[in-house]
N, CA, C and O atoms as a GROMACS GRO file, in nm:
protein
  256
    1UNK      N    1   0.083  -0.117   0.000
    1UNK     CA    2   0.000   0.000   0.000
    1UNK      C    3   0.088   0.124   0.000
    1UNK      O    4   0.164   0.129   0.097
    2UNK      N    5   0.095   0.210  -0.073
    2UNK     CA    6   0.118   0.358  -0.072
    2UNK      C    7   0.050   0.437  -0.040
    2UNK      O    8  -0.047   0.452  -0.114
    3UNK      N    9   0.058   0.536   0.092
    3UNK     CA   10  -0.001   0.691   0.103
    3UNK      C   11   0.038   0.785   0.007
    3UNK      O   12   0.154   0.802  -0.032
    4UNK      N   13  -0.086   0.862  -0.038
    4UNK     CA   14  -0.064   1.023  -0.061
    4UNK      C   15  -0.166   1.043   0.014
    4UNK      O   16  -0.246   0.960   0.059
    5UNK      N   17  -0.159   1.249   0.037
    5UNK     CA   18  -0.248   1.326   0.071
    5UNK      C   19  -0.244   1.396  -0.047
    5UNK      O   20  -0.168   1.400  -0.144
    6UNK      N   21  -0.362   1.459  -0.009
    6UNK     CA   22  -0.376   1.675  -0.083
    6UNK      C   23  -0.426   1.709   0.046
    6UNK      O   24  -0.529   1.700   0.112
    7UNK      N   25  -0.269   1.768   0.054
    7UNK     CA   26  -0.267   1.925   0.176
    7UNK      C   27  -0.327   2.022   0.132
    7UNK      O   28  -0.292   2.115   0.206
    8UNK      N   29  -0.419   2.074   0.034
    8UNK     CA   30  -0.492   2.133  -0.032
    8UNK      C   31  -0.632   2.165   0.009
    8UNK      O   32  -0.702   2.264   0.026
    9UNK      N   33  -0.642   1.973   0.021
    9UNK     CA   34  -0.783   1.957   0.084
    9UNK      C   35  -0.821   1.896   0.209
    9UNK      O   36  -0.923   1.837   0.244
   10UNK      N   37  -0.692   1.931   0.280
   10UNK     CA   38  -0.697   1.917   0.405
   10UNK      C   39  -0.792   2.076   0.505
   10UNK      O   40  -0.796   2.198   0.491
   11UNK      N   41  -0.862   1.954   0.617
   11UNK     CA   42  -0.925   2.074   0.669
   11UNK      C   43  -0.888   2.062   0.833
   11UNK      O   44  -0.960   2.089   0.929
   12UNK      N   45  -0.783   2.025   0.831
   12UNK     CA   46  -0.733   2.013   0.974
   12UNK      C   47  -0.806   1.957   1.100
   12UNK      O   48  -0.771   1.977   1.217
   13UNK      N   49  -0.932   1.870   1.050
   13UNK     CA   50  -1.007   1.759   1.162
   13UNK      C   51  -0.930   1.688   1.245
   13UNK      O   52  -0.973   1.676   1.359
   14UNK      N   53  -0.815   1.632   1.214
   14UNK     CA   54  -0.720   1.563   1.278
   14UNK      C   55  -0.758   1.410   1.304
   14UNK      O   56  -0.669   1.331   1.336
   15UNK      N   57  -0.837   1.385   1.296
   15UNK     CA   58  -0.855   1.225   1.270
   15UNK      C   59  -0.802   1.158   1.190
   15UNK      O   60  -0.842   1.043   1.177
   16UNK      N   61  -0.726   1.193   1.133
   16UNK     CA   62  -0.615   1.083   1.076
   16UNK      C   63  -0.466   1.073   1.158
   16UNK      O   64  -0.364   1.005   1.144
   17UNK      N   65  -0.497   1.149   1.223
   17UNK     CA   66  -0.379   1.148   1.331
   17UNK      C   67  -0.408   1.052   1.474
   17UNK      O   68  -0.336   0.972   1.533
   18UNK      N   69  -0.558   1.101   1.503
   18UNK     CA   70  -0.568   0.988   1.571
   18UNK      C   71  -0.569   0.883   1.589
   18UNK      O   72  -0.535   0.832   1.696
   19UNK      N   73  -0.612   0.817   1.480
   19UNK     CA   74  -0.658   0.717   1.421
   19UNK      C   75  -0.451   0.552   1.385
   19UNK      O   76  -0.413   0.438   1.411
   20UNK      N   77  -0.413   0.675   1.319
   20UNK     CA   78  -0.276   0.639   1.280
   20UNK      C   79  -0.176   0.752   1.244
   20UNK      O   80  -0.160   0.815   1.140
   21UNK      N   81  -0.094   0.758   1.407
   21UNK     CA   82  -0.033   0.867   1.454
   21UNK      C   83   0.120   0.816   1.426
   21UNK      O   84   0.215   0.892   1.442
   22UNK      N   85   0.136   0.652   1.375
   22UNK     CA   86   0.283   0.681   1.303
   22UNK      C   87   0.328   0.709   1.123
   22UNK      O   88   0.430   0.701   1.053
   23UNK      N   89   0.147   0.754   1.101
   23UNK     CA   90   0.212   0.762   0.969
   23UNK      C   91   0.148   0.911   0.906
   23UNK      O   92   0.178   0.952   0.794
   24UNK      N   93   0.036   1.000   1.020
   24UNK     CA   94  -0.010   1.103   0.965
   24UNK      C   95   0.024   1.236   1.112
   24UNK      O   96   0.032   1.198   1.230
   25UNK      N   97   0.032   1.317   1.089
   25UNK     CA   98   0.097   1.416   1.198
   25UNK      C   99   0.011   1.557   1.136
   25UNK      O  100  -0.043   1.552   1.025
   26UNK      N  101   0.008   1.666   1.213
   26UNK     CA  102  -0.064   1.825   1.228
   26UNK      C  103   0.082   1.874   1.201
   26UNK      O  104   0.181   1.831   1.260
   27UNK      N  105   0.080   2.014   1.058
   27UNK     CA  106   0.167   2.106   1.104
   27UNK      C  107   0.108   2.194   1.229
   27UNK      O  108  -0.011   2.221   1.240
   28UNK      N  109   0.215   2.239   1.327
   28UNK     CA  110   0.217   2.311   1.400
   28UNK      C  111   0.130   2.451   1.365
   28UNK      O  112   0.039   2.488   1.439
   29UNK      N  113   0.158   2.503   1.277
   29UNK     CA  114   0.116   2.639   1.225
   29UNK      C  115  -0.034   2.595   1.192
   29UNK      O  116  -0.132   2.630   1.257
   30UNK      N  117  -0.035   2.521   1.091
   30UNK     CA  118  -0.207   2.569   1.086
   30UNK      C  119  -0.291   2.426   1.046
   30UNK      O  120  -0.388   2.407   0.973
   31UNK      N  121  -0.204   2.329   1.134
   31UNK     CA  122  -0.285   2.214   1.156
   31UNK      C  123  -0.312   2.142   1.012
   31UNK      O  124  -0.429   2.111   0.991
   32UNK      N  125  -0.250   2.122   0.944
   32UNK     CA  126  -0.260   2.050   0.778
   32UNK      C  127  -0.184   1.944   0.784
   32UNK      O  128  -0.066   1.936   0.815
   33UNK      N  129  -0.286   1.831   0.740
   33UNK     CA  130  -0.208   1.723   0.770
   33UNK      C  131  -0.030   1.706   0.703
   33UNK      O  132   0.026   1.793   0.636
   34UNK      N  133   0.027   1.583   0.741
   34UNK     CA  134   0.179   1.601   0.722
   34UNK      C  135   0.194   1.434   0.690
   34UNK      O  136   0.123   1.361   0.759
   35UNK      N  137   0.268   1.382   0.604
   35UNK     CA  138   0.226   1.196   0.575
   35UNK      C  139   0.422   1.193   0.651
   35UNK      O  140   0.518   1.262   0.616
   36UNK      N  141   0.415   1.092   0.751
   36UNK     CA  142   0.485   1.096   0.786
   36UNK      C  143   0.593   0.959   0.747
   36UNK      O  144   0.714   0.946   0.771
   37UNK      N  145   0.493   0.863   0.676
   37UNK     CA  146   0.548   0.758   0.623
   37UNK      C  147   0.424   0.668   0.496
   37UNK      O  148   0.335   0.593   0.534
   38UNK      N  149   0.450   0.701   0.354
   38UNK     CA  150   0.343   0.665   0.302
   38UNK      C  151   0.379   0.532   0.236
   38UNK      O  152   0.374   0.507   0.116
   39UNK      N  153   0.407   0.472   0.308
   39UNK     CA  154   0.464   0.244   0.302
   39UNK      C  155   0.396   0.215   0.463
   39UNK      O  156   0.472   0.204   0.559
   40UNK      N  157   0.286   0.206   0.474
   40UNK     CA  158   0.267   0.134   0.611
   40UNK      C  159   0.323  -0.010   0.621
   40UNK      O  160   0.325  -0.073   0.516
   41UNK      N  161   0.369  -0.074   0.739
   41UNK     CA  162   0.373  -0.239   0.719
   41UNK      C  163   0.246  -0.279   0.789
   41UNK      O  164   0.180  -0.234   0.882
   42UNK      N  165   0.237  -0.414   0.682
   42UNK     CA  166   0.108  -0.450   0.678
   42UNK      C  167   0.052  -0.535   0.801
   42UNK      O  168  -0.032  -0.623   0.782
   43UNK      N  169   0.111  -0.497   0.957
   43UNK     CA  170   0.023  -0.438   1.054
   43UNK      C  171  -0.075  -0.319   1.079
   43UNK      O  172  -0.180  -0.319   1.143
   44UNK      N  173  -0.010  -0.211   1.006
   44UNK     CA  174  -0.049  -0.080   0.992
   44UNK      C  175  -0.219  -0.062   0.902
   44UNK      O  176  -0.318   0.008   0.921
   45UNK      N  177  -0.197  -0.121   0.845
   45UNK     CA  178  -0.293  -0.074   0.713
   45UNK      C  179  -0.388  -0.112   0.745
   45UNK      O  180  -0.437  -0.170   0.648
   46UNK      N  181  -0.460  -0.117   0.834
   46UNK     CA  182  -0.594  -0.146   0.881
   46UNK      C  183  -0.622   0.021   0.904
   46UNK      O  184  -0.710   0.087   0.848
   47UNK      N  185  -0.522   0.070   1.004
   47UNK     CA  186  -0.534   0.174   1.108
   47UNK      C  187  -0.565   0.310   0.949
   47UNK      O  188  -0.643   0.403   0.932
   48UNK      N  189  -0.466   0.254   0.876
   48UNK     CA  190  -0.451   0.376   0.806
   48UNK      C  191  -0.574   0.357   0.691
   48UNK      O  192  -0.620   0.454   0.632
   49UNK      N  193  -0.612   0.242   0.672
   49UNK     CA  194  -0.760   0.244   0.591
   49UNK      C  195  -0.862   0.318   0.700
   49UNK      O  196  -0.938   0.410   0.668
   50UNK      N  197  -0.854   0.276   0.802
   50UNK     CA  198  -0.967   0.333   0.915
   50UNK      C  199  -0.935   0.507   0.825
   50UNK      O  200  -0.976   0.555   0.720
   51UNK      N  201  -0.846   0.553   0.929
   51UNK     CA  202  -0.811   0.677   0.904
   51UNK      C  203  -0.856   0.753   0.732
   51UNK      O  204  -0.916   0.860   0.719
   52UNK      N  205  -0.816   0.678   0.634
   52UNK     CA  206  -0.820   0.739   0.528
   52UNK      C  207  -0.977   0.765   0.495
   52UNK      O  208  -1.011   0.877   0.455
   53UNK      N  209  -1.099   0.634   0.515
   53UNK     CA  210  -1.225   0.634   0.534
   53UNK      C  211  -1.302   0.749   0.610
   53UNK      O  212  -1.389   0.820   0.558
   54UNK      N  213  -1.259   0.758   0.740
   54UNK     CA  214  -1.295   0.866   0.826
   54UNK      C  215  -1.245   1.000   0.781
   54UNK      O  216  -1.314   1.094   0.819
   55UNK      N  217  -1.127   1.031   0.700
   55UNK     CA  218  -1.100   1.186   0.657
   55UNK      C  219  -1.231   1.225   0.608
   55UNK      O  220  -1.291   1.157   0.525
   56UNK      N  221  -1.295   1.376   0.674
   56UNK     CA  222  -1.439   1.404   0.627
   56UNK      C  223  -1.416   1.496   0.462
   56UNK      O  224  -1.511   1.533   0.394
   57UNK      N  225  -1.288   1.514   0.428
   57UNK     CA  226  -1.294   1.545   0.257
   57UNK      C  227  -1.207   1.467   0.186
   57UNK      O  228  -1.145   1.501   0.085
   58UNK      N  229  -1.205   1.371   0.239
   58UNK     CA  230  -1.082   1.214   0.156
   58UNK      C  231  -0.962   1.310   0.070
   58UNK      O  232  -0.959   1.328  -0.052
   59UNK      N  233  -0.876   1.358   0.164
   59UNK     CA  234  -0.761   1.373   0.112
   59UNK      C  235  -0.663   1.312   0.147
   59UNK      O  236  -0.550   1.361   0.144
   60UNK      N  237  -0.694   1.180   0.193
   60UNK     CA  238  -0.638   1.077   0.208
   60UNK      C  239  -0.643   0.965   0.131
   60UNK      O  240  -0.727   0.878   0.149
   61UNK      N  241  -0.516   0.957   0.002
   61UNK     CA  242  -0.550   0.839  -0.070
   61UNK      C  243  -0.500   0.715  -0.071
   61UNK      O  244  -0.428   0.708   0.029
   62UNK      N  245  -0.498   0.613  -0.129
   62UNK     CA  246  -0.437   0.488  -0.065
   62UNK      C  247  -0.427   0.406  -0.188
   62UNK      O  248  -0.533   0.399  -0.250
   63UNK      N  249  -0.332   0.346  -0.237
   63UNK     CA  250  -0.295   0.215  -0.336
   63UNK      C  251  -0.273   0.140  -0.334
   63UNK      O  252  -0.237   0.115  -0.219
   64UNK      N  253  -0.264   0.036  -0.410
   64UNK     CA  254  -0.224  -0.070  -0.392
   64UNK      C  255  -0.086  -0.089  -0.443
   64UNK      O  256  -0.030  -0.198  -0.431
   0.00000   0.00000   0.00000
């Protein structure tokens, strides 16, 4: 699986941080998400499907 975002269409909800906090992070300044690792291992990829589902404007995308 590969992460991208669009920091574009990020609206700074932060639930993708909660959700899976070793692979999505808040800038400091104005809270836009940040991909902190877009290769989860495939323990991960549950957390980060959760997460990408729950973003409320899916600028969270995901591949195979």
């Amino acid at each position: 699986m590969k992460i991208t975002v669009e920091a574009g269409s990020c609206i700074a909800a932060g639930v993708c941080v909660g959700m899976a906090p070793d692979h999505f992070d808040q800038d400091d300044e104005d809270g836009i998400v940040l991909l902190l690792d877009d290769a989860p291992a495939p323990d991960s990829e549950a957390a980060v499907r959760t997460a990408a589902e729950a973003c409320p404007v899916r600028a969270i995308r995901l591949s195979e």
